[in-house]
Each structure stands twice: as C-alpha cells, then as structure tokens.
N, C-alpha and C positions, 0 to 999 in steps of 0.2 A: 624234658626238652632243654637244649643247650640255652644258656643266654648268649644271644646274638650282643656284638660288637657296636657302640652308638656311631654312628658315621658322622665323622669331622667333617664331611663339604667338600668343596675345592678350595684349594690353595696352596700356600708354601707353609708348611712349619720347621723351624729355622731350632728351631731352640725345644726340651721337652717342658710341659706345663709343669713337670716340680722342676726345675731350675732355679737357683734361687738368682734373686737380682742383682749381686754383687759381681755374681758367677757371667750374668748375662751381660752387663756393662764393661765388664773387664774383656772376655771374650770379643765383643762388637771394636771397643779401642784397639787391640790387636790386629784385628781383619784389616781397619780401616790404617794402619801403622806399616800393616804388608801389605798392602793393595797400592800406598802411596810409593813406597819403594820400587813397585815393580813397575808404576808407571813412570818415575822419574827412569830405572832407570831403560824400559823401553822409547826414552824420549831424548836420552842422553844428550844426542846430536845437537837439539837446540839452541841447547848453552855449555857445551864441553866439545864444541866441533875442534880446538886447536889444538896442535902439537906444539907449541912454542914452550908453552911454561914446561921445565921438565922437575916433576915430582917427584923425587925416589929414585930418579934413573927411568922413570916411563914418563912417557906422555899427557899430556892432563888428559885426555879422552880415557886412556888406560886405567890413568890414575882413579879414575874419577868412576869406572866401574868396579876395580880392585876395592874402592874405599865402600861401595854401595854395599858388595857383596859382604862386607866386614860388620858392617852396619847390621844386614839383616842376619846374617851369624849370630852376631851381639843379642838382638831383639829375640829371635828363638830360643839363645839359653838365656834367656831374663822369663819369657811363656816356660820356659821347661821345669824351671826351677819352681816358680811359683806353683804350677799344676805338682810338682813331685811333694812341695812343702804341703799342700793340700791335700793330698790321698794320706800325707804320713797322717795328717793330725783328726 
C-alpha cells in the first residue's frame, strides 16, 4: 500500500518549510519594497497633482511616475542580482 500524503489543514502557505530564514526575510522586504511602490504610485495624484514644477522637460506628475518606474527597475535588478549570485554559489 502506498503511503498516503499527511494533510497540511487549511491555510495559506507562503513559503516552503525548507526555506531557509535569511531567504524568507529577505524575500518578505522585497514584496513589502514592491507593494510600497505600487501603492505610491497608484496614489500619485495626492501629492504630484501639479504641472508647475517642470523636471526634465515633464511635468512633475510625469516626472514623478517616470522616477517611480526607475526606482522599481533599480529594486528588480538589485532581487535579480542577489537571486543569480545565490544559485551561482
């Protein structure tokens, strides 16, 4: 007879149980680094409603998602880099 599978319950599991803890703490600050970003910048409007300032030749509203999406560029190859320097080693 096969051995049957222990059943985990209900819930979310987020992470696998060999994870190690460095791996899951570093993971969790990244989510929480992209999550911040994408909330500022779906909220932009609050505090980048003006045209006045001109940045670059755009608009600070412009400016001010141009810089966002730069930002979260940046933070992706900073995760990219770190995950590739870990599979090498």
């Amino acid at each position: 007879m096969a051995k049957e599978p222990k059943e985990a319950g209900y819930g979310i599991t987020v992470f696998c149980p060999a994870t190690p803890a460095n791996v899951k703490g570093r993971k969790i600050v990244f989510f929480i680094i992209f999550s911040l970003i994408i909330l500022i910048q779906a909220c932009y409007w609050l505090f980048a409603n003006s045209a006045e300032p001109i940045l670059l030749g755009m608009p600070f509203g412009m400016f001010f998602i141009a810089m966002f999406i730069s930002v979260e560029f940046l933070a992706l190859l900073v995760l990219y880099l770190i995950e590739s320097q870990e599979i090498e080693d």
